[in-house]
Jmol script that loads the backbone (N, CA, C; Angstrom):
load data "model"
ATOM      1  N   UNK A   1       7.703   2.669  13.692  1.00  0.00           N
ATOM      2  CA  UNK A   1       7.039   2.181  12.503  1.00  0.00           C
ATOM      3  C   UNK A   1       5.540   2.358  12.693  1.00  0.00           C
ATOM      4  N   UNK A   2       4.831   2.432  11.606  1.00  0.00           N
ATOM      5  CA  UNK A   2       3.436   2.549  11.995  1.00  0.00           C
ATOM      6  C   UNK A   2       2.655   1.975  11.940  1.00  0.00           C
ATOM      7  N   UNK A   3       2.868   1.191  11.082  1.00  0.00           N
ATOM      8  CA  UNK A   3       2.644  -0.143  10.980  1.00  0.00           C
ATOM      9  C   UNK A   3       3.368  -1.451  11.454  1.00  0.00           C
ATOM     10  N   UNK A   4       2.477  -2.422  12.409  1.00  0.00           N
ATOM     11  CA  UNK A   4       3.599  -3.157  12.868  1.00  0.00           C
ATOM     12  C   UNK A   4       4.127  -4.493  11.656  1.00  0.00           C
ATOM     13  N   UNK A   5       5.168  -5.148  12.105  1.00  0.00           N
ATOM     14  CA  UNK A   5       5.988  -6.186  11.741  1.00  0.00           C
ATOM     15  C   UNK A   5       4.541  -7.145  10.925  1.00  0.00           C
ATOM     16  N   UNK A   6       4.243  -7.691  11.693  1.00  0.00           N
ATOM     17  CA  UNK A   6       3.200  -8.796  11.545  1.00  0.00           C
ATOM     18  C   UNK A   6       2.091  -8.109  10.235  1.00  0.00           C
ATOM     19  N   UNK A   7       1.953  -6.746  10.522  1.00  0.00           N
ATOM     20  CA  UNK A   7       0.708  -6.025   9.490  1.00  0.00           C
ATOM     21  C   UNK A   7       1.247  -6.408   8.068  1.00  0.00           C
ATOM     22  N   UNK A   8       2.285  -5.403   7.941  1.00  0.00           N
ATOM     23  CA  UNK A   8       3.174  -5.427   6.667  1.00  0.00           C
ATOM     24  C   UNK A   8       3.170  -7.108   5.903  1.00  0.00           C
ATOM     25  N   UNK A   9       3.600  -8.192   7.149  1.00  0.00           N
ATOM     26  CA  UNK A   9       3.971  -9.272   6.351  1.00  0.00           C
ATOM     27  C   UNK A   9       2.591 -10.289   6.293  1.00  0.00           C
ATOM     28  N   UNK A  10       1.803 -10.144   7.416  1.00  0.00           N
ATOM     29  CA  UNK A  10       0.434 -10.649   6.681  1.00  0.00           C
ATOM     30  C   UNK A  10      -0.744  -9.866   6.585  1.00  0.00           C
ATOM     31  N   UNK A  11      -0.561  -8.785   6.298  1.00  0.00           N
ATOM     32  CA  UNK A  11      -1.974  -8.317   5.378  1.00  0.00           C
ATOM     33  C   UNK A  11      -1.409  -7.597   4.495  1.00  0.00           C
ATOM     34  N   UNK A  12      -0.448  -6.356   4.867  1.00  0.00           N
ATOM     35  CA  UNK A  12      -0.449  -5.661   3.674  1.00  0.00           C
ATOM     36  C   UNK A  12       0.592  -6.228   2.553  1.00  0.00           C
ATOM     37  N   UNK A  13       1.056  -7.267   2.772  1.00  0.00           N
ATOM     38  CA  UNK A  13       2.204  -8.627   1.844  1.00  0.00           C
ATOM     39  C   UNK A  13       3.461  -7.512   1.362  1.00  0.00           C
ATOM     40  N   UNK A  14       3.953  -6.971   2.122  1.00  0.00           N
ATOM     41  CA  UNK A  14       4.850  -5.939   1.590  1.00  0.00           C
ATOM     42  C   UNK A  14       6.198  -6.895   0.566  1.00  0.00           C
ATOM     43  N   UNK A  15       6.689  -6.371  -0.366  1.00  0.00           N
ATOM     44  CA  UNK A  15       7.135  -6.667  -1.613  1.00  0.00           C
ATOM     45  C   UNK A  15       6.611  -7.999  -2.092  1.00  0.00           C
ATOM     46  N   UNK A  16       5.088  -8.136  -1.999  1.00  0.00           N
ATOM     47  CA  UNK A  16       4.698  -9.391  -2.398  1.00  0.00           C
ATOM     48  C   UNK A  16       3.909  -9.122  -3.740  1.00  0.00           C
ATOM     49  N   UNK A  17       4.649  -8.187  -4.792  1.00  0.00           N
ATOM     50  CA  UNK A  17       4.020  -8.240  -5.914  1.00  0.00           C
ATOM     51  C   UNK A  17       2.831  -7.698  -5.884  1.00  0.00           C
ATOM     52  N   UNK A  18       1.997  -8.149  -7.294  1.00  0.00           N
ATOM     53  CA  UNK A  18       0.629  -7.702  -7.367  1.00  0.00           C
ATOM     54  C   UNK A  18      -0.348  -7.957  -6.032  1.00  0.00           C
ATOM     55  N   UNK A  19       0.409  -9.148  -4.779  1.00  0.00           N
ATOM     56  CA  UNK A  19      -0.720  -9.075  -3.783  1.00  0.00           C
ATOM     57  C   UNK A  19      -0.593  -8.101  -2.798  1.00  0.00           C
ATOM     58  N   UNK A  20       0.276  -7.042  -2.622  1.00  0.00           N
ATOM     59  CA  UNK A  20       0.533  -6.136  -1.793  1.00  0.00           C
ATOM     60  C   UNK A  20      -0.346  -5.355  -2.142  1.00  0.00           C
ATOM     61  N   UNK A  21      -0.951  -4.606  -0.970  1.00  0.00           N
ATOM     62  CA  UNK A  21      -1.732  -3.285  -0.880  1.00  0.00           C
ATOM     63  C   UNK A  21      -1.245  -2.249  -1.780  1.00  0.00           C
ATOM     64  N   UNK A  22      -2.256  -2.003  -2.545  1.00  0.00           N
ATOM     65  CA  UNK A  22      -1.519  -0.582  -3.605  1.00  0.00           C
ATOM     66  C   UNK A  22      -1.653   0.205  -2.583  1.00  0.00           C
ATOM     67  N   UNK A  23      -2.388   0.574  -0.917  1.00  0.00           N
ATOM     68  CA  UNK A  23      -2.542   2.057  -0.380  1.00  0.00           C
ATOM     69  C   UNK A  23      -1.222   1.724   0.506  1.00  0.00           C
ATOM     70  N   UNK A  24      -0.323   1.207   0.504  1.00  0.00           N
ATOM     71  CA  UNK A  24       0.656   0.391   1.449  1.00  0.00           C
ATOM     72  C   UNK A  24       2.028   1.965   0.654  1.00  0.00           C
ATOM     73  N   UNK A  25       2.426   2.585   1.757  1.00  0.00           N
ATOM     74  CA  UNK A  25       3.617   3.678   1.270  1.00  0.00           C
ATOM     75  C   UNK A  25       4.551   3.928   2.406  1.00  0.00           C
ATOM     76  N   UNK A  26       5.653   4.207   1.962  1.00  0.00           N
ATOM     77  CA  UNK A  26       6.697   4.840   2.875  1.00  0.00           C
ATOM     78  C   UNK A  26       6.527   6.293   3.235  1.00  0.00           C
ATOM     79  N   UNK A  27       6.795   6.831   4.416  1.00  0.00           N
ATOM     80  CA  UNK A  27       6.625   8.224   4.944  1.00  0.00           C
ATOM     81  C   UNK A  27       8.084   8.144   5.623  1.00  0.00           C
ATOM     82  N   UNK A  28       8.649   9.382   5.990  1.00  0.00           N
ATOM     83  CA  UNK A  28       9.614  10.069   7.478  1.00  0.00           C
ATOM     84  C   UNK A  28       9.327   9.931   8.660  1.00  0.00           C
ATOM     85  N   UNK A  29       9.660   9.783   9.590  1.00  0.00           N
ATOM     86  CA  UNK A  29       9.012  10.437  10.966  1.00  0.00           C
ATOM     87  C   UNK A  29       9.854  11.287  11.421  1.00  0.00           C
ATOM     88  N   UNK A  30       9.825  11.385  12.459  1.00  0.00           N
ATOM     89  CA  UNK A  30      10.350  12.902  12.729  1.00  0.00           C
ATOM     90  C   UNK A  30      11.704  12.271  13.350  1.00  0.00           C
ATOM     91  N   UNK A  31      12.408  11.425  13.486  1.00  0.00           N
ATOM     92  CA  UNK A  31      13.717  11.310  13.261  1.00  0.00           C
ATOM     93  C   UNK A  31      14.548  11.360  11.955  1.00  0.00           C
ATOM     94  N   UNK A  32      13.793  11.056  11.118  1.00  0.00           N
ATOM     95  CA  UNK A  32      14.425  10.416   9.674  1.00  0.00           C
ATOM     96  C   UNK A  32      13.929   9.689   9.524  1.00  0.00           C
ATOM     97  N   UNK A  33      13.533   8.722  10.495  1.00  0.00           N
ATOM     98  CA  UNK A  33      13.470   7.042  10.084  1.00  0.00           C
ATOM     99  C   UNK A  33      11.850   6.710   9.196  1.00  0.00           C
ATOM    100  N   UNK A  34      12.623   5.893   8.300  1.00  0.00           N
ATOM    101  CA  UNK A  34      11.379   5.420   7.026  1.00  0.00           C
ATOM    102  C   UNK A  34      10.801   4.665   7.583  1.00  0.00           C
ATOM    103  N   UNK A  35       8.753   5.116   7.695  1.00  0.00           N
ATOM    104  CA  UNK A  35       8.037   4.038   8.393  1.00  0.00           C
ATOM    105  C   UNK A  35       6.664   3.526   7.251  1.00  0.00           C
ATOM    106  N   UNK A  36       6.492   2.730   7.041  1.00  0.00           N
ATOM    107  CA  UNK A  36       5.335   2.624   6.398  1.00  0.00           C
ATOM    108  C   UNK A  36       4.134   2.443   7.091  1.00  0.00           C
ATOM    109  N   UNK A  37       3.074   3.333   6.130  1.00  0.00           N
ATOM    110  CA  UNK A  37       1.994   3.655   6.459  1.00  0.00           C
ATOM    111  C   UNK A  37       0.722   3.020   5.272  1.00  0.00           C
ATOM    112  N   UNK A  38      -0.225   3.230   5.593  1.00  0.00           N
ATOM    113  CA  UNK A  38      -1.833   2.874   4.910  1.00  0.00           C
ATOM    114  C   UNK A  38      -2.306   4.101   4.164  1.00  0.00           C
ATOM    115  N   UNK A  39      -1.922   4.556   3.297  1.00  0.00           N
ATOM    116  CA  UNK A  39      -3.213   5.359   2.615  1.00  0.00           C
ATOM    117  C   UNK A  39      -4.586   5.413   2.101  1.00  0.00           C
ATOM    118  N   UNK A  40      -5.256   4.351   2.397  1.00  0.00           N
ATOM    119  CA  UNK A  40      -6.432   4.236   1.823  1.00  0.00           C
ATOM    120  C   UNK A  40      -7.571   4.911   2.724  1.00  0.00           C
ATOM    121  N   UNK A  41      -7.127   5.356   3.928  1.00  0.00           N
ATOM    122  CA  UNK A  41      -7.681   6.954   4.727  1.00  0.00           C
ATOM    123  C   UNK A  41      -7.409   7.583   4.490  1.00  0.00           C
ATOM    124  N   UNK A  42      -7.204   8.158   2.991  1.00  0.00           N
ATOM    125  CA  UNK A  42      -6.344   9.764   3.387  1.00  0.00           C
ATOM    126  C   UNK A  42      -6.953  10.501   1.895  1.00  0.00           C
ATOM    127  N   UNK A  43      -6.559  11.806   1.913  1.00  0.00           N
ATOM    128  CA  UNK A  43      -7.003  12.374   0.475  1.00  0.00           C
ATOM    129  C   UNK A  43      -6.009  11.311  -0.814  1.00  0.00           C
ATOM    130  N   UNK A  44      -4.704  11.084  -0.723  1.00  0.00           N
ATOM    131  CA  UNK A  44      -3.973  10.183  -1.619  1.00  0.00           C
ATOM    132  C   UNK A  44      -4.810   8.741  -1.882  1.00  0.00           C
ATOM    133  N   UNK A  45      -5.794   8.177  -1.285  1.00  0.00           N
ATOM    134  CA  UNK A  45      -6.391   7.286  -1.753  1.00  0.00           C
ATOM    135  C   UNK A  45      -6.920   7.455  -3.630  1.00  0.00           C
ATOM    136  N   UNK A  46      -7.364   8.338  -3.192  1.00  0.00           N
ATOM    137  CA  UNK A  46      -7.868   9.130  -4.864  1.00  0.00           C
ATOM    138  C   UNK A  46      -6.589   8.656  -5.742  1.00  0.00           C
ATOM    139  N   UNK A  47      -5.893   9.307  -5.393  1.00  0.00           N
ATOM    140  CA  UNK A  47      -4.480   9.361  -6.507  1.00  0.00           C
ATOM    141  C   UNK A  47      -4.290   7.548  -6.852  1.00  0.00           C
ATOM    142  N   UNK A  48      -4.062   7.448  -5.712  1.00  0.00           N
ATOM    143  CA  UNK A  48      -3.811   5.389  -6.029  1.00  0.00           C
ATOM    144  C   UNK A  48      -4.731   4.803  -7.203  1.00  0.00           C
ATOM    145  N   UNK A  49      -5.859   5.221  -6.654  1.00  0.00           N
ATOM    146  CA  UNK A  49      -7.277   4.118  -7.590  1.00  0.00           C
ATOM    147  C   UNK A  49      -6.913   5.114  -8.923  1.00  0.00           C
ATOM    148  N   UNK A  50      -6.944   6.182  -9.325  1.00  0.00           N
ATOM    149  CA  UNK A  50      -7.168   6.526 -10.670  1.00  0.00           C
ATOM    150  C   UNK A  50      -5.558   6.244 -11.553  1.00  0.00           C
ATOM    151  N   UNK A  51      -4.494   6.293 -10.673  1.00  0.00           N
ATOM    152  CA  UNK A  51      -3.059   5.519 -11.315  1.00  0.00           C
ATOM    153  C   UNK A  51      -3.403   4.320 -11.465  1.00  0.00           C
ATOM    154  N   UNK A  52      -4.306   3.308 -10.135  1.00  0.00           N
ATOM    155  CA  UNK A  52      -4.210   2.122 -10.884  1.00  0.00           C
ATOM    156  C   UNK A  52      -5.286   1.837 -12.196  1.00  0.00           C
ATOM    157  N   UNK A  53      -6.522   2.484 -12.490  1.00  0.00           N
ATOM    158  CA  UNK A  53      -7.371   2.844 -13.711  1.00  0.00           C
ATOM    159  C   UNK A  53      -6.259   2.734 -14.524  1.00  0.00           C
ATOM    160  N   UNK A  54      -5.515   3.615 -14.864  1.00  0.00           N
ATOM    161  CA  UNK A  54      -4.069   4.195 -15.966  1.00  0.00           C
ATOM    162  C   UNK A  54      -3.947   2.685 -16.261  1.00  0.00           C
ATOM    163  N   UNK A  55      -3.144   2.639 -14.599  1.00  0.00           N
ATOM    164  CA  UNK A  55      -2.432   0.935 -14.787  1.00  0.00           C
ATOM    165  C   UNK A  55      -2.956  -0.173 -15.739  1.00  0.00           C
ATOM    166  N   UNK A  56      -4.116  -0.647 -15.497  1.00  0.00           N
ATOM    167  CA  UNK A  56      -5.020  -1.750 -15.661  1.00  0.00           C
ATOM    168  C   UNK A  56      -5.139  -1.242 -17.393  1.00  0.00           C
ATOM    169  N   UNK A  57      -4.936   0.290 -17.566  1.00  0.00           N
ATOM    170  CA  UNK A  57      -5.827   0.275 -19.411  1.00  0.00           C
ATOM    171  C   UNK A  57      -4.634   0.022 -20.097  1.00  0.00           C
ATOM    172  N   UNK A  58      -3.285   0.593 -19.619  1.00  0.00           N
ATOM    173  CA  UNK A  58      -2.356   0.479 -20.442  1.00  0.00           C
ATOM    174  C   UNK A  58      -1.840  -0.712 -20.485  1.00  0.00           C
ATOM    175  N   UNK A  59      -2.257  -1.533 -19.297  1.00  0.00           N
ATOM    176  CA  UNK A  59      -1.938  -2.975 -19.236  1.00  0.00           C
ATOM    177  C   UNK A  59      -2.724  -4.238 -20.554  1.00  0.00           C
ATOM    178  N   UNK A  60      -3.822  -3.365 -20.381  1.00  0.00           N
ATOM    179  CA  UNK A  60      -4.977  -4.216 -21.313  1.00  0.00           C
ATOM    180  C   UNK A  60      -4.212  -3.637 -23.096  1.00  0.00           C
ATOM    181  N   UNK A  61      -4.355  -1.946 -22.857  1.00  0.00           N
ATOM    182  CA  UNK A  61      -4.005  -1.768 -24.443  1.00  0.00           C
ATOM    183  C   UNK A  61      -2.727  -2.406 -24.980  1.00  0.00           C
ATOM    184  N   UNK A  62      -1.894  -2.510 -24.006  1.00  0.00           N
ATOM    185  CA  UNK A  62      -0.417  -3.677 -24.577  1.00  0.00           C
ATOM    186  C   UNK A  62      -0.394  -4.994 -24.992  1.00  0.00           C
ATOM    187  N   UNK A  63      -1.727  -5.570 -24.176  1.00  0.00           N
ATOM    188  CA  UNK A  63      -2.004  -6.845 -24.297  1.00  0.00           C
ATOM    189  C   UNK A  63      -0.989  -7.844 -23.026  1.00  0.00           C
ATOM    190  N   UNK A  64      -0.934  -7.163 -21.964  1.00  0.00           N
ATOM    191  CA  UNK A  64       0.024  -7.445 -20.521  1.00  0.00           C
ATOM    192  C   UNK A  64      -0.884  -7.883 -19.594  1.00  0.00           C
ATOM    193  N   UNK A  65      -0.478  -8.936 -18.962  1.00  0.00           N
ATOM    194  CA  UNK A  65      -1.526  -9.365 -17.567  1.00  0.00           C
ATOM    195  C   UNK A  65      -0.664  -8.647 -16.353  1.00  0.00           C
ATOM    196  N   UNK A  66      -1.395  -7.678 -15.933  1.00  0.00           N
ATOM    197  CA  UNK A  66      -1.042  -6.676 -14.890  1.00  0.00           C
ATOM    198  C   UNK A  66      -0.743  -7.339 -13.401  1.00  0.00           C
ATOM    199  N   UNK A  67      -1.318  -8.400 -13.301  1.00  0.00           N
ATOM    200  CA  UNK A  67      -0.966  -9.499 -11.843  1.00  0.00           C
ATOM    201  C   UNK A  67       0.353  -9.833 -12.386  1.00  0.00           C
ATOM    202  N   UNK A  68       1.124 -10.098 -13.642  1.00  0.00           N
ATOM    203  CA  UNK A  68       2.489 -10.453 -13.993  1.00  0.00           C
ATOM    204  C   UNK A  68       3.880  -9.201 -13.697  1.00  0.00           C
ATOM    205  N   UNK A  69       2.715  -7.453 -13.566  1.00  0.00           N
ATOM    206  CA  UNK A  69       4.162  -6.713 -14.049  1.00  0.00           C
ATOM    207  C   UNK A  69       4.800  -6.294 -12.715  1.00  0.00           C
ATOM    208  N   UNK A  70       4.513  -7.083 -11.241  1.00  0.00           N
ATOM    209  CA  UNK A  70       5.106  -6.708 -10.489  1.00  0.00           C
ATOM    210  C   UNK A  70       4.653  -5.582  -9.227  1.00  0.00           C
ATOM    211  N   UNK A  71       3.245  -4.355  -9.463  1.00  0.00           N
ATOM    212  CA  UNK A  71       2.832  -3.751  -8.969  1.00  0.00           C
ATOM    213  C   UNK A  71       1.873  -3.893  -8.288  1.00  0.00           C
ATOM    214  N   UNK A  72       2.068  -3.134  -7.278  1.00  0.00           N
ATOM    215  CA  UNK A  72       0.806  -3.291  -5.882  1.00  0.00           C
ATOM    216  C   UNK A  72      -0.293  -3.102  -6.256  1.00  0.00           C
ATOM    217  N   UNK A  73      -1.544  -4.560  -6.563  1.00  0.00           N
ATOM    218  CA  UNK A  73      -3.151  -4.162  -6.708  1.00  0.00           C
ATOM    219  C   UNK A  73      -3.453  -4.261  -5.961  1.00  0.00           C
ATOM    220  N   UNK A  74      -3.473  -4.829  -4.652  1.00  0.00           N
ATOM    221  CA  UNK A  74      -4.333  -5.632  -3.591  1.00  0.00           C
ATOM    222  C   UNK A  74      -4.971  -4.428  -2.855  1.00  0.00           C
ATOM    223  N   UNK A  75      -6.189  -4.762  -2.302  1.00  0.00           N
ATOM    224  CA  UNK A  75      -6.962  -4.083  -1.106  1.00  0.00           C
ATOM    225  C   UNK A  75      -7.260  -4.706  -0.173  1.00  0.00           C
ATOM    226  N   UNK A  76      -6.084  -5.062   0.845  1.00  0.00           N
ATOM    227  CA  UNK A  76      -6.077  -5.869   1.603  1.00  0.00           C
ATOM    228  C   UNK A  76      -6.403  -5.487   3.013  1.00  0.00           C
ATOM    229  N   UNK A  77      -6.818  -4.393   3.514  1.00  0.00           N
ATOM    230  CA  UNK A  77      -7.382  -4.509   4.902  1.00  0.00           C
ATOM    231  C   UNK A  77      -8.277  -2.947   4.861  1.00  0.00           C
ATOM    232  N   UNK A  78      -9.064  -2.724   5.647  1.00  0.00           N
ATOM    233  CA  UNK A  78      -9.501  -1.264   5.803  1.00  0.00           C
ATOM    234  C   UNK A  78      -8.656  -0.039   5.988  1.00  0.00           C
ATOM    235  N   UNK A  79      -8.019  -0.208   5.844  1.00  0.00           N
ATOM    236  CA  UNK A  79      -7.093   0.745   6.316  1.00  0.00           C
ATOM    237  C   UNK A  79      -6.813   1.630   7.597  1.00  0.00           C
ATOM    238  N   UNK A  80      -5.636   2.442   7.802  1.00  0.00           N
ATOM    239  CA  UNK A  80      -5.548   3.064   9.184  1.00  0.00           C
ATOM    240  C   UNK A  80      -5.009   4.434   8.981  1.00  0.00           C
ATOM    241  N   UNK A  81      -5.679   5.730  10.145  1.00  0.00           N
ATOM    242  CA  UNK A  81      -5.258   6.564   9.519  1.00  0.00           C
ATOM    243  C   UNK A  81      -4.103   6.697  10.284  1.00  0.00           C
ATOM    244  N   UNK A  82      -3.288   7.799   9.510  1.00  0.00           N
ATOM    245  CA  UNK A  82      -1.615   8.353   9.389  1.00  0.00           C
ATOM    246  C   UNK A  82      -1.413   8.332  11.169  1.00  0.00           C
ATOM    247  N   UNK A  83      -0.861   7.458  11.971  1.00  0.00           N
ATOM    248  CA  UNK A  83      -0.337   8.098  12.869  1.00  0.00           C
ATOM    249  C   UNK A  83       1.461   7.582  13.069  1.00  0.00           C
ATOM    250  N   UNK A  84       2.043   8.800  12.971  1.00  0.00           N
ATOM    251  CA  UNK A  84       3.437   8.216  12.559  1.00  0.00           C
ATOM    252  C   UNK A  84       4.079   7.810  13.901  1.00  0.00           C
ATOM    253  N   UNK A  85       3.364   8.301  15.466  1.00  0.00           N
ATOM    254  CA  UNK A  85       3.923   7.911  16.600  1.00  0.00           C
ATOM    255  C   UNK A  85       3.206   6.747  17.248  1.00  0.00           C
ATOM    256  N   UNK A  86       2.388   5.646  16.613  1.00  0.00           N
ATOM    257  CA  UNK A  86       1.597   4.745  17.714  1.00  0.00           C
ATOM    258  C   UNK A  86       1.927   3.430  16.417  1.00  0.00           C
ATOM    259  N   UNK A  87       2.323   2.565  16.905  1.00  0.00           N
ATOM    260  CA  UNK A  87       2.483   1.413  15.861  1.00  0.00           C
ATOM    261  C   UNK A  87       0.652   0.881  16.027  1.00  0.00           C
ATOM    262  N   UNK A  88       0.368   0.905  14.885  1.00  0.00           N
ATOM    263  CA  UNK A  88      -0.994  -0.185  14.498  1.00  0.00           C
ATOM    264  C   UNK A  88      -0.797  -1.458  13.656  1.00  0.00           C
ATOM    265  N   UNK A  89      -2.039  -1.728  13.199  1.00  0.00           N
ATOM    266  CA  UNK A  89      -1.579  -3.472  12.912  1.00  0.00           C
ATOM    267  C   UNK A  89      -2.897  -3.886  13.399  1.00  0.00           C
ATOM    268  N   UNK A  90      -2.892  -5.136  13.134  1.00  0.00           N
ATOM    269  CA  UNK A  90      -3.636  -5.784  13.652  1.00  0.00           C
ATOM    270  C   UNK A  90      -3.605  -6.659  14.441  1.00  0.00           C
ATOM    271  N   UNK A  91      -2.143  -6.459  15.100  1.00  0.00           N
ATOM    272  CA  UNK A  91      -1.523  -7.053  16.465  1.00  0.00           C
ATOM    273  C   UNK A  91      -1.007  -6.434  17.215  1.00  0.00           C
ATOM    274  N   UNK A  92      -1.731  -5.134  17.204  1.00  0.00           N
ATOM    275  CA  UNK A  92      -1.427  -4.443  18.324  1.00  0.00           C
ATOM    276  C   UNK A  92      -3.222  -3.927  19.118  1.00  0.00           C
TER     277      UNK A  92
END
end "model"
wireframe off; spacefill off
backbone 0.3
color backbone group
């Protein structure tokens, strides 16, 4: 995993709704196995912030409070870059 146990459940709040890290994603590693990682180092940071822009207008033009619909806003730690073989965290 690349993130450790402890990261996921107190900083990046994984399935914790609107307080989870929007840069918070699933990757492969080179077994198969699904590890989550930080994008907010990476060129995909871009992609996140201008989907969540989208997010936030179509939220407003509906007349929807976007902390209600369930999706990751939070920017919850600096982020770490991609390493799919060294667990990071902030308890490691």
């Amino acid at each position: 995993m690349a993130l450790t146990t402890k990261q996921l459940k107190d900083v990046c709040f994984i399935w914790g709704g609107s307080s989870q890290c929007r840069y918070l994603d699933e990757d492969v590693d080179d077994d198969g196995d699904i590890i989550h990682i930080c994008k907010k180092k990476s060129p995909y940071k871009k992609i996140v912030e201008e989907e969540l822009v989208e997010f936030l207008g179509d939220c407003k033009k509906n007349g929807q409070d976007p902390y209600k619909q369930g999706v990751p806003l939070g920017d919850n730690c600096g982020g770490f870059v991609v390493l799919k073989s060294k667990p990071q965290g902030y308890d490691t």
